[in-house]
C-alpha positions as CSV (number, residue, x, y, z in Angstrom):
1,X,49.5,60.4,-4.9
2,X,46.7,59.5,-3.0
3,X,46.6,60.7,1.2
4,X,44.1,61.1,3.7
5,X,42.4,64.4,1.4
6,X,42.3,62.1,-1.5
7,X,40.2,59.3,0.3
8,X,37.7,61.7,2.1
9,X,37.2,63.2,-1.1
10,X,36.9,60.2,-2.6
11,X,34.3,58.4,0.2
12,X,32.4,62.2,-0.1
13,X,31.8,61.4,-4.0
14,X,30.8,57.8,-3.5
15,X,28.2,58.4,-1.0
16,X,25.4,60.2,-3.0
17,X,26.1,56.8,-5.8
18,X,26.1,54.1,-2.8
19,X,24.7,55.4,-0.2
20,X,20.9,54.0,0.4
21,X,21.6,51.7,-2.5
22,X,20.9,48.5,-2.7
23,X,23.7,46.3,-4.9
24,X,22.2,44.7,-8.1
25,X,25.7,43.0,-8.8
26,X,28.7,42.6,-7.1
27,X,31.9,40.9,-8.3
28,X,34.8,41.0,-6.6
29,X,37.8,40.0,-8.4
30,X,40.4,38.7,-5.9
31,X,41.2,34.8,-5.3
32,X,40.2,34.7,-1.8
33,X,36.7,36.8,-2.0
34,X,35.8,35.9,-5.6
35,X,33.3,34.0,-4.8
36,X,31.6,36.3,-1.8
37,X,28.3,37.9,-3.0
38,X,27.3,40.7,-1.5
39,X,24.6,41.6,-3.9
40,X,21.0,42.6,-2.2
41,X,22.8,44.1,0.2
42,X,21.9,48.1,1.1
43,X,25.0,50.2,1.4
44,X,24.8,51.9,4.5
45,X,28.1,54.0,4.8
46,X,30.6,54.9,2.9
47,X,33.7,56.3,4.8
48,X,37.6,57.4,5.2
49,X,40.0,56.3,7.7
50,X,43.7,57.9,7.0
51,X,44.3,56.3,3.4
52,X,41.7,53.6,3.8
53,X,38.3,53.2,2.3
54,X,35.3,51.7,4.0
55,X,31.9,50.9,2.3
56,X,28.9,49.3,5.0
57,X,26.8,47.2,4.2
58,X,24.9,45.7,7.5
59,X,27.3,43.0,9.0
60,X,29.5,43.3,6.4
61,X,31.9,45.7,5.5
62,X,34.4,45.9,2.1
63,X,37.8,47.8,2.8
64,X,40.3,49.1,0.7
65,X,43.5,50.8,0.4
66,X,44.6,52.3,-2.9
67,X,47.9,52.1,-2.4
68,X,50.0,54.0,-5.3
69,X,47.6,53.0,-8.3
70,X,44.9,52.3,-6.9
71,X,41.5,54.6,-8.1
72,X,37.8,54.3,-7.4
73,X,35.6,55.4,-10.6
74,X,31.9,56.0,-10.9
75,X,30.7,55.3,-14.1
76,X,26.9,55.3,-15.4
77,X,25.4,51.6,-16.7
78,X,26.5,50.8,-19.9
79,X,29.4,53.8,-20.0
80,X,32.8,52.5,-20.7
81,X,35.5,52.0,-18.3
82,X,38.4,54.2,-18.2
83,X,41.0,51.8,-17.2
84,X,42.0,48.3,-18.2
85,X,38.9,45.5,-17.3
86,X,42.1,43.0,-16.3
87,X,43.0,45.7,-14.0
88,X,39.3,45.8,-11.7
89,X,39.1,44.3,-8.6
90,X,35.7,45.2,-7.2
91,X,32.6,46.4,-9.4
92,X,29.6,47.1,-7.5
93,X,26.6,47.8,-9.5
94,X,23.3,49.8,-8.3
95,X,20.7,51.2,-10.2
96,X,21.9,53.9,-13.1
97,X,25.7,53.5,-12.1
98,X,28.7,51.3,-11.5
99,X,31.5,51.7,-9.0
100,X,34.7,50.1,-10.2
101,X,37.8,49.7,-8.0
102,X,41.4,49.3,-10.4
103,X,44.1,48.3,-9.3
104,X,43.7,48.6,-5.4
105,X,46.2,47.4,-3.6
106,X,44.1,45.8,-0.7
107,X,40.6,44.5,-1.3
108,X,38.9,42.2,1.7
109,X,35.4,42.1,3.3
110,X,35.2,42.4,6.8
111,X,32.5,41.8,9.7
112,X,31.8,44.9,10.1
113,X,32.0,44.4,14.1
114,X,35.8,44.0,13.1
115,X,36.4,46.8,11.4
116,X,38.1,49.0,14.4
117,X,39.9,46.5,15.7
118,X,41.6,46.0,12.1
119,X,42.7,49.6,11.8
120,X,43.2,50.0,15.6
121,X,46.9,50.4,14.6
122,X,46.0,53.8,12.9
123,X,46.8,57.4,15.2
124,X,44.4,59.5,14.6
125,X,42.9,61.0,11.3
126,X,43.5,64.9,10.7
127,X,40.4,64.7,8.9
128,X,38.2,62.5,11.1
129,X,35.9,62.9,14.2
130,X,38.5,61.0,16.3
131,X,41.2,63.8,15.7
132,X,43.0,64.1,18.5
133,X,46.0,66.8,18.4
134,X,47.5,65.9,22.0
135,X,47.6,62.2,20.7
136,X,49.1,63.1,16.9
137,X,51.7,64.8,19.1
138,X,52.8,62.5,21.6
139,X,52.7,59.7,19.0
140,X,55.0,61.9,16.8
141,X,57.8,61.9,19.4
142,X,57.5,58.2,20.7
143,X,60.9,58.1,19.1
144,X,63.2,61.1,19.6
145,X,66.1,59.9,17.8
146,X,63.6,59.4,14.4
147,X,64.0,61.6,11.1
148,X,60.8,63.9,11.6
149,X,60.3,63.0,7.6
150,X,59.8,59.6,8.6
151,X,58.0,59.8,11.7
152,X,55.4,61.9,9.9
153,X,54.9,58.7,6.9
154,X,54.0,56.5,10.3
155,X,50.3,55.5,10.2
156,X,50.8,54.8,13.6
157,X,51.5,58.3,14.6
158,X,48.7,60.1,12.6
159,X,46.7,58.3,9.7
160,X,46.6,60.2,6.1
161,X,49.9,62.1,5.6
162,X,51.8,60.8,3.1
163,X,54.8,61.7,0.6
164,X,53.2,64.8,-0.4
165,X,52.0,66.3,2.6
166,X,55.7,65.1,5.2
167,X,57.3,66.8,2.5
168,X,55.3,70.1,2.5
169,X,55.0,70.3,5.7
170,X,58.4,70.2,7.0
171,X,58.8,73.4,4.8
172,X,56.1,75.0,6.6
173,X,57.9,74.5,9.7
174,X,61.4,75.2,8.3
175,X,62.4,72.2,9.0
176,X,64.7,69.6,6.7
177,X,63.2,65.7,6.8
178,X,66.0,64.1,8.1
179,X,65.9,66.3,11.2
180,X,65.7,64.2,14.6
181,X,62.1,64.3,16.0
182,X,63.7,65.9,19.3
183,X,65.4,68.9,17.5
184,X,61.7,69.5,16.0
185,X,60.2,72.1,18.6
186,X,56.6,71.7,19.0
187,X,55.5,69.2,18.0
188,X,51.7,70.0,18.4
189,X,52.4,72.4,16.1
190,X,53.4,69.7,13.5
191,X,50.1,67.9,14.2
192,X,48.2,71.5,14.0
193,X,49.7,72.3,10.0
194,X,49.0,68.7,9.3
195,X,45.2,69.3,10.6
196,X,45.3,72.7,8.2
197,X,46.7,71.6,4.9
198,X,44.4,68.2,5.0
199,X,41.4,70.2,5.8
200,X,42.3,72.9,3.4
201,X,42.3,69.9,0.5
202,X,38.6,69.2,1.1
203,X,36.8,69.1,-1.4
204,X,39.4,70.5,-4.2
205,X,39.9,68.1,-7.3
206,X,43.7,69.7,-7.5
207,X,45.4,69.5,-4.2
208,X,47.2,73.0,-2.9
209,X,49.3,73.7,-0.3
210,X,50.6,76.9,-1.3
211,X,47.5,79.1,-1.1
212,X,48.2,79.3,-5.4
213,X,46.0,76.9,-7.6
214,X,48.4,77.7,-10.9
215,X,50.9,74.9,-12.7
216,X,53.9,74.8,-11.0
217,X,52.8,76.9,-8.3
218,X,50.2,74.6,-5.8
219,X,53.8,73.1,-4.0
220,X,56.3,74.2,-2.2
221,X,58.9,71.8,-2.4
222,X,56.9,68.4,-3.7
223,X,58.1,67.3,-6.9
224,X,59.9,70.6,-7.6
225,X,63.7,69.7,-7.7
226,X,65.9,71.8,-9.3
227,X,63.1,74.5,-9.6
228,X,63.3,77.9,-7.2
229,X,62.3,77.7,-3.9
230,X,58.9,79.9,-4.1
231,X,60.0,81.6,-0.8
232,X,63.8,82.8,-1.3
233,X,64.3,81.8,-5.2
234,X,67.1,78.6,-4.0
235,X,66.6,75.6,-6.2
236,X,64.8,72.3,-4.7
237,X,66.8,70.0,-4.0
238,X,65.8,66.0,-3.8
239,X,67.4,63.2,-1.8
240,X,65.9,60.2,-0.1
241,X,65.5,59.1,3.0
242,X,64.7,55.4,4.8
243,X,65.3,53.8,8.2
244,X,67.0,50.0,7.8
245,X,64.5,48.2,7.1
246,X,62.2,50.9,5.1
247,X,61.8,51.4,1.4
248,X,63.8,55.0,0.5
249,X,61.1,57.6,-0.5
250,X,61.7,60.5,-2.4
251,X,62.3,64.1,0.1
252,X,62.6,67.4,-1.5
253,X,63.8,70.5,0.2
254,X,65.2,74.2,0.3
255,X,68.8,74.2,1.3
256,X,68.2,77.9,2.4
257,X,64.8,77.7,4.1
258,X,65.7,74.2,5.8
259,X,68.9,73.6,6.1
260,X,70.6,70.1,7.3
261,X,71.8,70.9,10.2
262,X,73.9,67.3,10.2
């Protein structure tokens, strides 16, 4: 599933491809940019915000957000593509390689002079040079009353944890997801294991939050239902949780190690 570690990861492979390029093609498959051309352009940048992607190029940036499905593949000229052609929505071509994006769930071109104030909504990125702890933490508890599981999903609140990561950390801390952000302790410390299990993710092509990079071992409670707890040997259990208005995401947990207190 694709979080903050997967984008930095991602913009940290694309840069040695783009980076000092200049674009010999560029076709950009969505109705209200197909017809923007950003080829001659040298790409200047090629970064990660939370779960977003930015590539600079001058005046112009392109941003994107993967979304669930969304990927980003490198491919050298004339090597076949990996996933459908119908399914591209940005190829950028530079000299020796291709940069497809499939599937992304938001693709638009931006002044680049425009670019922070689009993601100005965004609390700050464990894995960015804006980090800012104090900030991550007061955001968190904005709303006492909140489930800490959803709270943590907020982009507003910190930028780049997703399913994965809310539901492995709140085993960390002991904590079960629908727990009100005000019965949560410290929350620093919230935004201080989201900062270590990001950061620890750099750089990995398998992502591990356990310390253990073996099948059915690199989670705690992610994806694990009905499988023992890897601390006390109770089976994962899986529920869902959702404010009104929110779509229901999947939350695993140990009824031992974080028990509903409800």
């Amino acid at each position: 599933m694709p979080e903050g570690d997967t984008l930095h990861n991602l913009a940290a492979r694309l840069r040695p491809v783009l980076v000092g390029r200049e674009l010999a093609g560029c076709d950009l498959r969505v109705p209200r940019y197909a017809t923007v051309d950003l080829t001659g352009r040298t790409v200047d940048a090629v970064t990660a915000r939370g779960k977003h992607l930015l590539i600079g190029l001058g005046d112009r940036t392109l941003h994107s957000h993967l979304r669930m499905e969304g990927q980003w593949h490198v491919y050298r000229r004339g090597e076949r593509w990996r996933k459908p052609g119908h399914t591209a929505r940005a190829v950028l071509t530079v000299e020796g390689a291709q940069v497809v994006g499939f599937s992304l769930g938001l693709l638009e071109v931006l002044a680049t002079e425009a670019v922070d104030g689009a993601l100005v909504h965004l609390g700050p990125d464990p894995l960015g040079p804006d980090w800012d702890a104090e900030r991550a933490a007061a955001n968190l508890g904005a709303d006492p009353a909140r489930p800490i599981g959803l709270a943590l999903l907020d982009q507003r609140a910190l930028a780049g944890v997703g399913n994965v990561y809310r539901n492995e950390l709140c085993f960390v801390r002991g904590t079960h997801p629908a727990t009100p952000v005000a019965d949560c302790g410290d929350l620093r410390g919230w935004a201080d294991e989201a900062v270590r299990l990001l950061r620890a993710n750099l750089g990995r092509s398998r992502r591990v939050t356990t310390g253990v990079d073996r099948n059915g071992l690199r989670a705690f409670v992610y994806d694990r239902a009905r499988r023992s707890c890897l601390r006390c040997g109770t089976a994962i259990v899986a529920g869902s949780l959702g404010a009104v208005g929110e779509a229901e995401r999947t939350i695993w947990w140990c009824p031992r190690c974080q028990p509903d207190k409800k």
